[in-house]
C-alpha positions as CSV (number, residue, x, y, z in Angstrom):
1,X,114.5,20.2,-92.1
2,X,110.9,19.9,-90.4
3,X,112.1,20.2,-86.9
4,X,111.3,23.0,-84.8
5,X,113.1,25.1,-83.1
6,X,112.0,23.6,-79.5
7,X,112.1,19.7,-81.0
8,X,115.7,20.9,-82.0
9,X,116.9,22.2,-78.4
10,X,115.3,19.1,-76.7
11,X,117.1,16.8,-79.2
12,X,120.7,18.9,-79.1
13,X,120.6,18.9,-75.3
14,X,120.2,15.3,-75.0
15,X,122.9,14.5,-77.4
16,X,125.5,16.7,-76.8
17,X,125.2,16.4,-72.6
18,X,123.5,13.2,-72.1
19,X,120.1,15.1,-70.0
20,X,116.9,14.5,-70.5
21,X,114.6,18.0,-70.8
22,X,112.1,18.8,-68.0
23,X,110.8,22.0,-69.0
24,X,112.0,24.4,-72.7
25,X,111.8,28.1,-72.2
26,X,112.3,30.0,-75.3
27,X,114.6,33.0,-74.5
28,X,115.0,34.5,-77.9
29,X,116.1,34.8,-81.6
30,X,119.4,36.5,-82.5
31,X,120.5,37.0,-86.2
32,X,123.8,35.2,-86.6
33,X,124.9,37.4,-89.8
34,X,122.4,40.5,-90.3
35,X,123.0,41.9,-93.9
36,X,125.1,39.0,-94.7
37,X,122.8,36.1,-94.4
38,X,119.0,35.4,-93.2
39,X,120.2,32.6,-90.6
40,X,118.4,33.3,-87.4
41,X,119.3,31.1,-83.7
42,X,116.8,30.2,-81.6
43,X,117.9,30.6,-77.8
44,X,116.1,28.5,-75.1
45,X,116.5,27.9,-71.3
46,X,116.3,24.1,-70.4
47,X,115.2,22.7,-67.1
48,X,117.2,19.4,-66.8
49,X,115.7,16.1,-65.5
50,X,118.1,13.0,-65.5
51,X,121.3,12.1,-66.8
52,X,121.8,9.5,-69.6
53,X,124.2,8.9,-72.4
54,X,126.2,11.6,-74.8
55,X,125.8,11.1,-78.3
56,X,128.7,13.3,-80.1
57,X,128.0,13.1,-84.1
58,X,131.6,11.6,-85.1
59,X,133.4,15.3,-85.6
60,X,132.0,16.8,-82.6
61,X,134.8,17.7,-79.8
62,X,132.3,18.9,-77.1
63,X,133.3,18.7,-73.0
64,X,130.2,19.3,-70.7
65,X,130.9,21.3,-68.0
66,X,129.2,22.5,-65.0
67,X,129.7,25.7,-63.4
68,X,127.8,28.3,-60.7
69,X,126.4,31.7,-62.2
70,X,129.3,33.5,-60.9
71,X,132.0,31.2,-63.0
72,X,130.1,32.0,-66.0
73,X,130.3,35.7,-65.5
74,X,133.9,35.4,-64.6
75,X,134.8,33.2,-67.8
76,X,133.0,35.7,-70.0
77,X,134.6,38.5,-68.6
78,X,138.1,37.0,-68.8
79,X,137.3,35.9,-72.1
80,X,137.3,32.5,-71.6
81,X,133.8,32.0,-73.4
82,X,133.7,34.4,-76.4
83,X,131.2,32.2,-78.5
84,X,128.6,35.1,-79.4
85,X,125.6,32.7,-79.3
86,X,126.8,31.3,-75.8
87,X,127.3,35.1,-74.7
88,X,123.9,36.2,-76.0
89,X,122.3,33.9,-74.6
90,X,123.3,33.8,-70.8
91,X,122.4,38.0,-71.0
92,X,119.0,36.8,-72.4
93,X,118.5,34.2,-69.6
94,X,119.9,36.6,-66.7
95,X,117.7,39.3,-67.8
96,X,114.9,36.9,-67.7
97,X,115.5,35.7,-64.6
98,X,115.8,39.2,-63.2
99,X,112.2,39.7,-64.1
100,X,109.3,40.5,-61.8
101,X,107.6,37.3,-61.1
102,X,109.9,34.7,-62.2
Protein backbone atom coordinates (compact mmCIF):
# COMPACT_ATOMS: atom_id res chain seq x y z
CA UNK A 1 0.00 0.00 0.00
CA UNK A 2 1.55 3.46 -1.03
CA UNK A 3 3.89 2.05 -3.60
CA UNK A 4 3.60 2.74 -7.12
CA UNK A 5 3.32 0.90 -9.77
CA UNK A 6 6.99 1.81 -11.09
CA UNK A 7 8.50 1.83 -7.26
CA UNK A 8 6.82 -1.77 -7.35
CA UNK A 9 8.64 -3.07 -10.72
CA UNK A 10 12.03 -1.59 -9.67
CA UNK A 11 11.65 -3.31 -6.16
CA UNK A 12 10.16 -6.85 -7.66
CA UNK A 13 12.97 -6.97 -10.30
CA UNK A 14 15.71 -6.62 -7.85
CA UNK A 15 14.38 -9.16 -5.52
CA UNK A 16 13.22 -11.81 -7.45
CA UNK A 17 16.47 -11.74 -10.17
CA UNK A 18 19.09 -10.01 -8.17
CA UNK A 19 19.43 -6.75 -11.07
CA UNK A 20 19.57 -3.50 -10.42
CA UNK A 21 17.03 -1.17 -12.87
CA UNK A 22 18.67 1.20 -15.43
CA UNK A 23 15.86 2.51 -17.16
CA UNK A 24 11.44 1.51 -16.42
CA UNK A 25 9.35 1.66 -19.41
CA UNK A 26 5.67 1.33 -18.68
CA UNK A 27 4.15 -1.04 -21.32
CA UNK A 28 0.63 -1.27 -20.12
CA UNK A 29 -2.33 -2.20 -17.82
CA UNK A 30 -4.21 -5.36 -18.31
CA UNK A 31 -7.31 -6.28 -16.17
CA UNK A 32 -6.53 -9.60 -14.40
CA UNK A 33 -10.36 -10.57 -13.85
CA UNK A 34 -12.79 -7.99 -15.83
CA UNK A 35 -16.41 -8.44 -14.44
CA UNK A 36 -15.10 -10.52 -11.68
CA UNK A 37 -12.77 -8.21 -9.84
CA UNK A 38 -11.29 -4.50 -10.21
CA UNK A 39 -7.58 -5.79 -9.94
CA UNK A 40 -5.58 -4.18 -12.63
CA UNK A 41 -1.42 -5.27 -13.52
CA UNK A 42 0.76 -2.87 -14.40
CA UNK A 43 3.26 -4.16 -17.28
CA UNK A 44 6.74 -2.44 -17.58
CA UNK A 45 9.94 -3.10 -19.74
CA UNK A 46 13.19 -2.88 -17.53
CA UNK A 47 16.59 -1.98 -18.84
CA UNK A 48 18.97 -3.97 -16.52
CA UNK A 49 22.25 -2.50 -15.01
CA UNK A 50 24.26 -4.96 -12.66
CA UNK A 51 23.76 -8.04 -11.04
CA UNK A 52 23.46 -8.41 -7.20
CA UNK A 53 21.78 -10.70 -4.79
CA UNK A 54 18.10 -12.59 -5.03
CA UNK A 55 15.89 -11.97 -2.31
CA UNK A 56 13.02 -14.84 -2.65
CA UNK A 57 10.23 -13.96 0.17
CA UNK A 58 10.37 -17.45 2.05
CA UNK A 59 7.40 -19.22 -0.16
CA UNK A 60 8.63 -18.04 -3.43
CA UNK A 61 10.01 -20.89 -5.89
CA UNK A 62 11.18 -18.59 -8.67
CA UNK A 63 14.37 -19.81 -11.25
CA UNK A 64 15.70 -16.78 -13.41
CA UNK A 65 16.28 -17.60 -16.65
CA UNK A 66 17.79 -16.06 -19.62
CA UNK A 67 16.68 -16.68 -23.07
CA UNK A 68 16.99 -14.86 -26.82
CA UNK A 69 13.64 -13.40 -28.34
CA UNK A 70 13.31 -16.32 -30.48
CA UNK A 71 13.17 -18.98 -27.26
CA UNK A 72 10.56 -16.93 -25.89
CA UNK A 73 8.38 -17.09 -28.91
CA UNK A 74 9.08 -20.76 -29.14
CA UNK A 75 8.23 -21.55 -25.38
CA UNK A 76 4.94 -19.62 -25.81
CA UNK A 77 4.02 -21.26 -28.67
CA UNK A 78 4.81 -24.73 -27.37
CA UNK A 79 3.11 -23.81 -24.30
CA UNK A 80 5.82 -23.83 -22.18
CA UNK A 81 4.97 -20.23 -20.76
CA UNK A 82 1.17 -19.99 -20.44
CA UNK A 83 1.17 -17.41 -17.45
CA UNK A 84 -1.36 -14.75 -19.06
CA UNK A 85 0.51 -11.80 -17.50
CA UNK A 86 3.97 -13.16 -18.81
CA UNK A 87 2.13 -13.67 -22.30
CA UNK A 88 0.50 -10.18 -22.36
CA UNK A 89 3.27 -8.74 -21.68
CA UNK A 90 6.02 -9.83 -24.16
CA UNK A 91 3.11 -9.00 -27.12
CA UNK A 92 2.98 -5.47 -25.45
CA UNK A 93 6.82 -5.17 -25.44
CA UNK A 94 7.21 -6.73 -29.11
CA UNK A 95 4.65 -4.43 -30.41
CA UNK A 96 6.51 -1.64 -28.84
CA UNK A 97 9.56 -2.35 -30.06
CA UNK A 98 8.20 -2.73 -33.55
CA UNK A 99 7.31 0.84 -33.45
CA UNK A 100 8.57 3.65 -35.66
CA UNK A 101 11.29 5.35 -33.80
CA UNK A 102 12.20 3.04 -31.07
Amino acid sequence: PGETPEACAVRETKEETGYATASLEKLGVVALAPGYSSEQLHLFYAKLAQAGEICFDHDEHVQTVRVTEAQIDKMITNNEIRDAKTVAAWHLWKARKNEPGT
